[in-house]
N, C-alpha and C positions, 0 to 999 in steps of 0.2 A: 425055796421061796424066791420070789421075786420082788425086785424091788420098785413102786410107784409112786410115782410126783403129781399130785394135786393142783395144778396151775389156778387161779384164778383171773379173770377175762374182768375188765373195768372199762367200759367207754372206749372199748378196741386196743386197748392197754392190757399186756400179759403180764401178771405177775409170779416169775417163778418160786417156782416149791424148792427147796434147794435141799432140806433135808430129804422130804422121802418115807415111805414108812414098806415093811415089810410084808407083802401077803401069798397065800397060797396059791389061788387065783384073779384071774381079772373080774368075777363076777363079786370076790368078796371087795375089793378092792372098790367096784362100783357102789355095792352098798354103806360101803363106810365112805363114802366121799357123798354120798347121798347123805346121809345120817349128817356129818361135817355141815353139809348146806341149810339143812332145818338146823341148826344146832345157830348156826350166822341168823336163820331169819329170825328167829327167838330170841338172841341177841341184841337185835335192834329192835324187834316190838315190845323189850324189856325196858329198856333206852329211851322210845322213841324218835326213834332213827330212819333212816329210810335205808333198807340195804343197797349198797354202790355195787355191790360185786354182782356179774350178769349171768355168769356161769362157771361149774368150774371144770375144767379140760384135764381129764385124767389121762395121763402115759406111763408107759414102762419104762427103767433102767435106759433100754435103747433107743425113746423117744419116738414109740409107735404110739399114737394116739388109740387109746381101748373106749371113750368114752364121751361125752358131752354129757353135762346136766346144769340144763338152763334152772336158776334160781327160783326161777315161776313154777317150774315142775314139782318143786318140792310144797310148794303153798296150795295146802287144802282150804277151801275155803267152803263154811256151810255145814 
């Protein structure tokens, strides 16, 4: 297994993931950092909030970037 940090991006502000979480591959890894992100916008439409965070920047252990997913991506609308 491999291990992934979930960064979150704010207004050109990185916030590091410092724990981490364990996955198989990079594509499961993408899906749960997907999941993570609806899970944020439900959050705040629960709230009535406006989500801050723009995307969040999935890397490996080694700090190879696997991924981007802008927040918009994950909002179905319709």
């Amino acid at each position: 297994m491999t291990k992934y940090f979930f960064h979150l991006r704010t207004d050109g502000i990185l916030e590091l993931d410092e724990v981490g979480a364990d996955f198989d591959t990079d594509d499961l890894a993408v899906v749960d950092a997907s999941n993570a992100a609806r899970e944020m916008v439900l959050d705040a439409v629960i709230t009535g909030e406006t989500p801050l965070v723009q995307q969040f920047e999935i890397t490996r252990e080694d700090g190879t970037l696997i991924g981007i997913i802008p927040i918009q991506a994950v909002i179905r609308l319709g």
